[in-house]
TIMI-2910 file (N, C-alpha, C, CB; in pm, 1 decimal, decimal comma, always signed):
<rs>
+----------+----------+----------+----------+----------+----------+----------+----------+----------+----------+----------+----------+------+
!      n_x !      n_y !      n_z !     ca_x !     ca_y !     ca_z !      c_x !      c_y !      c_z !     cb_x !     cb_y !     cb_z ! resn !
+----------+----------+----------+----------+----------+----------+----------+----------+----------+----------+----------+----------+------+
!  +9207,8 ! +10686,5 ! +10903,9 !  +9284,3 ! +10564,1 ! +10915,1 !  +9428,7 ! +10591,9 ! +10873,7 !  +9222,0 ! +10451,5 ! +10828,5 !  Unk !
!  +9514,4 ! +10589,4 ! +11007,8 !  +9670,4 ! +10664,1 ! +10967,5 !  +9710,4 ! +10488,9 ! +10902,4 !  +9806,9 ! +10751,5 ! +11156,5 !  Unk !
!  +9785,8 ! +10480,4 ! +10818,7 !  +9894,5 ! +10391,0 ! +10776,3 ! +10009,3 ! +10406,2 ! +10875,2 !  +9941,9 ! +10423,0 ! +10629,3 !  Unk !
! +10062,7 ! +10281,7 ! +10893,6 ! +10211,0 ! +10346,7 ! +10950,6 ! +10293,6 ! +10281,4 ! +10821,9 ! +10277,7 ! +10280,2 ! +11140,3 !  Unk !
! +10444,3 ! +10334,4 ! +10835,2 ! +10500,6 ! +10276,9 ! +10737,3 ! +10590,8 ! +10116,5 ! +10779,3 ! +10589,4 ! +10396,3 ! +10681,4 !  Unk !
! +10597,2 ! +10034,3 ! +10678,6 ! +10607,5 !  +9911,5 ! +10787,4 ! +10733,1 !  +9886,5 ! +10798,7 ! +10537,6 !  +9776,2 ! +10754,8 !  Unk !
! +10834,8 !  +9991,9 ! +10742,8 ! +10998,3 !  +9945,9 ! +10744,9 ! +11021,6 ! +10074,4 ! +10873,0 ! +11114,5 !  +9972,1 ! +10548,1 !  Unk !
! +10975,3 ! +10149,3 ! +10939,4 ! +10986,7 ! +10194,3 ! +10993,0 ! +10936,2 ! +10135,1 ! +11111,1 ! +10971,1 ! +10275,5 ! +10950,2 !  Unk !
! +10791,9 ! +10015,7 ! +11156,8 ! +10759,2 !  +9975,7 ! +11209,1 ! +10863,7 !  +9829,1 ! +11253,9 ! +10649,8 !  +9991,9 ! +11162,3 !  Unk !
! +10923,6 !  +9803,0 ! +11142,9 ! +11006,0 !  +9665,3 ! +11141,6 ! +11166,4 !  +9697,3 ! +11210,1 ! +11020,7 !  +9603,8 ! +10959,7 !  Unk !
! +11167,8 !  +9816,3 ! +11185,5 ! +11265,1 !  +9887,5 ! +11202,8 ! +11398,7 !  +9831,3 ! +11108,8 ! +11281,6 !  +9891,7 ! +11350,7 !  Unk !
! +11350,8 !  +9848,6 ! +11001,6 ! +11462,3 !  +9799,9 ! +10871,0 ! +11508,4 !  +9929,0 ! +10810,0 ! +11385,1 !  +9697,8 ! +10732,8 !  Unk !
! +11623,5 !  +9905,7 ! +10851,6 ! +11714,8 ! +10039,8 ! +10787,6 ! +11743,6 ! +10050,9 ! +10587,0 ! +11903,6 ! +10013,9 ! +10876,4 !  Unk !
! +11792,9 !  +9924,5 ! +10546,4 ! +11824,1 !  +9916,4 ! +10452,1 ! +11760,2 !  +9802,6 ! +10404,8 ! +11936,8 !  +9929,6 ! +10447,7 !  Unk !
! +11711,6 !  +9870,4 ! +10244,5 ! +11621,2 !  +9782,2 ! +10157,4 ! +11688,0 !  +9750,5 ! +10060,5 ! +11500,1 !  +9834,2 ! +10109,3 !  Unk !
! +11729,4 !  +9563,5 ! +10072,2 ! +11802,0 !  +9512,7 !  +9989,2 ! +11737,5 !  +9489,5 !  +9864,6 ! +11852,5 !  +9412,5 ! +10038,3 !  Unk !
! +11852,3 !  +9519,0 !  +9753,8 ! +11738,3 !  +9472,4 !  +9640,8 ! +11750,5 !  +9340,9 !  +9553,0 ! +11729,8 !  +9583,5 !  +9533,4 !  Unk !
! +11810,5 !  +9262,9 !  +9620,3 ! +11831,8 !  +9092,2 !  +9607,9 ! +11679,0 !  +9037,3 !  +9713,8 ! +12035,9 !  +9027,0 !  +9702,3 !  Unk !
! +11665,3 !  +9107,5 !  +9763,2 ! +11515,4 !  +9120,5 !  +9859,5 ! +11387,3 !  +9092,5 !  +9785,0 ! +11489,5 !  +9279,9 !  +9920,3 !  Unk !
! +11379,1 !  +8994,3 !  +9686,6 ! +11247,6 !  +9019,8 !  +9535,6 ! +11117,1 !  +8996,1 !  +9678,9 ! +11243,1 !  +8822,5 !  +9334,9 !  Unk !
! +11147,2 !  +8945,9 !  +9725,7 ! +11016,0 !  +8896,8 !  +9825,2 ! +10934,0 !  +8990,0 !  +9878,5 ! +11055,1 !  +8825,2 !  +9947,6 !  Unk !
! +11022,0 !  +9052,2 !  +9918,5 ! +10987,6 !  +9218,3 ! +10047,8 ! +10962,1 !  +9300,3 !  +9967,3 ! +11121,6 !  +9303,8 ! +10156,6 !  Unk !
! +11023,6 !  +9298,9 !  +9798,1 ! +10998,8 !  +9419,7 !  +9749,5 ! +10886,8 !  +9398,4 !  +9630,4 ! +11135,1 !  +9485,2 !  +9704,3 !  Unk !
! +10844,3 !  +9322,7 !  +9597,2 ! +10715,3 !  +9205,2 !  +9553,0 ! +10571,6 !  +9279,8 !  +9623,5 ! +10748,7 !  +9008,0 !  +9644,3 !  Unk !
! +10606,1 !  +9279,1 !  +9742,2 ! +10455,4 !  +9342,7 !  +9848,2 ! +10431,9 !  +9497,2 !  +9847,2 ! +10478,3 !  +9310,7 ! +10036,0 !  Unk !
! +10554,8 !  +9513,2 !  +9744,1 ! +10528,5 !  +9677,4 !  +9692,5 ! +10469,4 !  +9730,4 !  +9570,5 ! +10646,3 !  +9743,0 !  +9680,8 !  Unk !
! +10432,0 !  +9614,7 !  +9510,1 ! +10444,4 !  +9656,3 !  +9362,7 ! +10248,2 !  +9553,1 !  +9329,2 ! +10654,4 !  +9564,7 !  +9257,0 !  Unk !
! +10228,7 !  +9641,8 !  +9232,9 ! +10078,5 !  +9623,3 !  +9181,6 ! +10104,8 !  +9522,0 !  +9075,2 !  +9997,8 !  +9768,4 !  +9118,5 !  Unk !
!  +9963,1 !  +9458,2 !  +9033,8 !  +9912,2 !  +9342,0 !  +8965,0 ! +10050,7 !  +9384,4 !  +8814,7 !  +9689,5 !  +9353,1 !  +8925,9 !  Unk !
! +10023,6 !  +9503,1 !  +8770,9 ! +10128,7 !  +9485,8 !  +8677,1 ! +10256,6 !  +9591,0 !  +8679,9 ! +10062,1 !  +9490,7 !  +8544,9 !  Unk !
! +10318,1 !  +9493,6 !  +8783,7 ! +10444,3 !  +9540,1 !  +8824,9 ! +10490,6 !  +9692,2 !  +8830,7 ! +10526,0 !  +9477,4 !  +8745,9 !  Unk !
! +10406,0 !  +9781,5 !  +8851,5 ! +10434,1 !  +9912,6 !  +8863,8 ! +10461,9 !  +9929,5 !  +9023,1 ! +10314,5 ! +10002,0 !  +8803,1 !  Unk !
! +10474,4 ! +10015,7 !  +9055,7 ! +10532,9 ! +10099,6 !  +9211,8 ! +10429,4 ! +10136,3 !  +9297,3 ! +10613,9 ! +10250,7 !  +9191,1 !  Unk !
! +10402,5 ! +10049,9 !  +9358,8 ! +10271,5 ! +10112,3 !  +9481,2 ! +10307,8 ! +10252,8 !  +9471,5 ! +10281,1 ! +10053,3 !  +9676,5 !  Unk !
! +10185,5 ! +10350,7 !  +9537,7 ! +10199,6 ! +10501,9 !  +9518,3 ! +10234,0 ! +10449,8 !  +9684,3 ! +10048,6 ! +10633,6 !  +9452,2 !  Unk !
! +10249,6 ! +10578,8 !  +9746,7 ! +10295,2 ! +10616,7 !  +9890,3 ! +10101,7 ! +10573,4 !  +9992,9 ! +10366,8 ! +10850,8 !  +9885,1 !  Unk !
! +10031,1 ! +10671,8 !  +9896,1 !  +9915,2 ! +10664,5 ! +10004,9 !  +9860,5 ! +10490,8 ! +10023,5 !  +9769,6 ! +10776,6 !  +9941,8 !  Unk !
!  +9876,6 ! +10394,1 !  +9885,8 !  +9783,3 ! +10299,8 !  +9862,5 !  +9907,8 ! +10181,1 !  +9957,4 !  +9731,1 ! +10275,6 !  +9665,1 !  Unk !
! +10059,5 ! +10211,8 !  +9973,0 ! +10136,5 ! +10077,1 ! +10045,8 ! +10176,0 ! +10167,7 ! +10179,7 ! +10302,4 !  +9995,1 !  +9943,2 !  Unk !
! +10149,9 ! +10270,3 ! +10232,4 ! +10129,2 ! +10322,1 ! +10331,5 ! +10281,9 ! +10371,0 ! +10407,5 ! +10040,2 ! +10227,8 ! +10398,6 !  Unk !
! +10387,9 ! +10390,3 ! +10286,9 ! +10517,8 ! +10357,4 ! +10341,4 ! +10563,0 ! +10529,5 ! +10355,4 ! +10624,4 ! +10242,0 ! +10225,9 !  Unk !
! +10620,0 ! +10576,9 ! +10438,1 ! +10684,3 ! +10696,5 ! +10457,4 ! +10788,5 ! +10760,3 ! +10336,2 ! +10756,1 ! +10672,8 ! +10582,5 !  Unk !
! +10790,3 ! +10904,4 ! +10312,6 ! +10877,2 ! +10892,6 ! +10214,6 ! +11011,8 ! +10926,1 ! +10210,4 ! +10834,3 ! +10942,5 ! +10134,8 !  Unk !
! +11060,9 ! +10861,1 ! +10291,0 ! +11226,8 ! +10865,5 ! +10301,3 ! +11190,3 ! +10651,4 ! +10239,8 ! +11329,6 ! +10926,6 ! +10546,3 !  Unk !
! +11104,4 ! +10586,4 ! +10320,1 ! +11138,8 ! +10491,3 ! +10263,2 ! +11089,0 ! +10447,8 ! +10127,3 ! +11124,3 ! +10417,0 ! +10340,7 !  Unk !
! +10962,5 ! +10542,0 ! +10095,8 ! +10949,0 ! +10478,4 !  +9947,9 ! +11054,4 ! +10529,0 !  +9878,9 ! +10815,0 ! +10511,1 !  +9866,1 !  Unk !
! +11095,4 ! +10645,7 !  +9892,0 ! +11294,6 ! +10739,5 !  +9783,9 ! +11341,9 ! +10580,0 !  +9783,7 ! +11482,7 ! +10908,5 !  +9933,4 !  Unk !
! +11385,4 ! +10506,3 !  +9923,8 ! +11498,8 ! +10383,7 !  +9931,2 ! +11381,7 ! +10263,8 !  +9884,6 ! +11588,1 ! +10353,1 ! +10123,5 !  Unk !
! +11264,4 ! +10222,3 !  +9853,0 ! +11204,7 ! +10101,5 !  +9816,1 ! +11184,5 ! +10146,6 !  +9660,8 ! +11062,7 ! +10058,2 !  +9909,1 !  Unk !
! +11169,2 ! +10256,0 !  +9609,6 ! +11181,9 ! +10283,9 !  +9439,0 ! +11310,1 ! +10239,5 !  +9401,1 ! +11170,0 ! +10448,3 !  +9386,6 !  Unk !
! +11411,1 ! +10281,7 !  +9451,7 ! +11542,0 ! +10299,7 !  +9437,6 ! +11566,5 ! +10148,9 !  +9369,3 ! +11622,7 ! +10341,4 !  +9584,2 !  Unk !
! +11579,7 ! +10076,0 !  +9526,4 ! +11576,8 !  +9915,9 !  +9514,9 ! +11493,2 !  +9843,7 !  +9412,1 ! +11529,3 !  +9860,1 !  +9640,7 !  Unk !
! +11339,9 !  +9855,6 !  +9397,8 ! +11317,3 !  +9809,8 !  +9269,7 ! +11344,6 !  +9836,3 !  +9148,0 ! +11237,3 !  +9805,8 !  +9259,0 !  Unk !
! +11411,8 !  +9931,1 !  +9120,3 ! +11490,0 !  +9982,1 !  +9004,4 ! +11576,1 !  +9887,8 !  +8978,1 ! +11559,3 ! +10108,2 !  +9021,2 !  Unk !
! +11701,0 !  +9888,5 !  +9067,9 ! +11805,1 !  +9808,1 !  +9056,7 ! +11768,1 !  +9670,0 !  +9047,4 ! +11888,9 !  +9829,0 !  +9156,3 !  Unk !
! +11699,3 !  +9629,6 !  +9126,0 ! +11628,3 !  +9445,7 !  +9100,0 ! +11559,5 !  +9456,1 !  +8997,5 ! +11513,9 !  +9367,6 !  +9218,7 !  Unk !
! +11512,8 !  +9502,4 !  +8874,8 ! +11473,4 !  +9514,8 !  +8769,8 ! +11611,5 !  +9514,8 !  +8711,3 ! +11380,5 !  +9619,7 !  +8751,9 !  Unk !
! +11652,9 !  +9604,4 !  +8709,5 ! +11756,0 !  +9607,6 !  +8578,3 ! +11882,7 !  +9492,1 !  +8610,5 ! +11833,8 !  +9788,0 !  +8558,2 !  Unk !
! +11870,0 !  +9429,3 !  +8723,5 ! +11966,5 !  +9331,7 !  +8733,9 ! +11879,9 !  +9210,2 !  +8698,4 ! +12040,6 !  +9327,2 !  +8876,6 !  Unk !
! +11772,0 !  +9210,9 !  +8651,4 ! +11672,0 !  +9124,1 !  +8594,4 ! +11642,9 !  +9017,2 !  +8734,9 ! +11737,7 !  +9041,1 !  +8438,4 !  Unk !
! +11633,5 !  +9070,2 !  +8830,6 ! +11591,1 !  +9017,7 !  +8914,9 ! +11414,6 !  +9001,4 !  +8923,5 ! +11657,0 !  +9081,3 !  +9008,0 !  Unk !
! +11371,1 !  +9156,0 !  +8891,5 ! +11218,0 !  +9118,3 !  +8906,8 ! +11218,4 !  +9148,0 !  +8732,9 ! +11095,3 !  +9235,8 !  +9035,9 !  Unk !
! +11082,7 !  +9161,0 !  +8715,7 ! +11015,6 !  +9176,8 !  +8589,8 ! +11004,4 !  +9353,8 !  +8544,9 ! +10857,8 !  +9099,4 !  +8610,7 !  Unk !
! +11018,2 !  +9440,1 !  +8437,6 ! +10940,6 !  +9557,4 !  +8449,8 ! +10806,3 !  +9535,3 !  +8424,0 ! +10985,2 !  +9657,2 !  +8368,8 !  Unk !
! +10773,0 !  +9437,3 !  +8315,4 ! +10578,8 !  +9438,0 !  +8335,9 ! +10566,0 !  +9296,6 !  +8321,8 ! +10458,6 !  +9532,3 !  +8195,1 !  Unk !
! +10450,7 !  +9270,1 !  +8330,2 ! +10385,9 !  +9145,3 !  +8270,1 ! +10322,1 !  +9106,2 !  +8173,1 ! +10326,7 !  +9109,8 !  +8320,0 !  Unk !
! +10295,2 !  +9029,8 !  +8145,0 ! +10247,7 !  +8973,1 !  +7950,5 ! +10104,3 !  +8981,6 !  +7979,5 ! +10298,2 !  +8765,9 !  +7874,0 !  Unk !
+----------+----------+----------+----------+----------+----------+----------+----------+----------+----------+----------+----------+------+
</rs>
């Protein structure tokens, strides 16, 4: 069962990280970083979807964990 990756399927170049929504469907029950095999994303785009949740974290946009 191939995954495809879905920003490559969407054909989305750049992953905004004011984006909490899009980048929300990446991230596990306690806010850690989907791995590559389990959100099925290629890795040029997980390098640019880590990246982005970094920055929306530290701009306190998302959460780093949960209570």
């Amino acid at each position: 069962m191939e995954k495809s990756c879905y920003f490559c399927k969407e054909n989305i170049k750049f992953v905004d990280y004011k984006n909490t929504e899009l980048l929300r469907n990446f991230l596990t029950g306690q806010a850690k970083i989907m791995p590559r095999r389990r959100s099925g994303v290629c890795s040029k785009h997980q390098r640019i979807l880590s990246q982005a949740i970094k920055r929306a974290r530290f701009m306190a946009l998302m959460p780093f964990t949960t209570r």
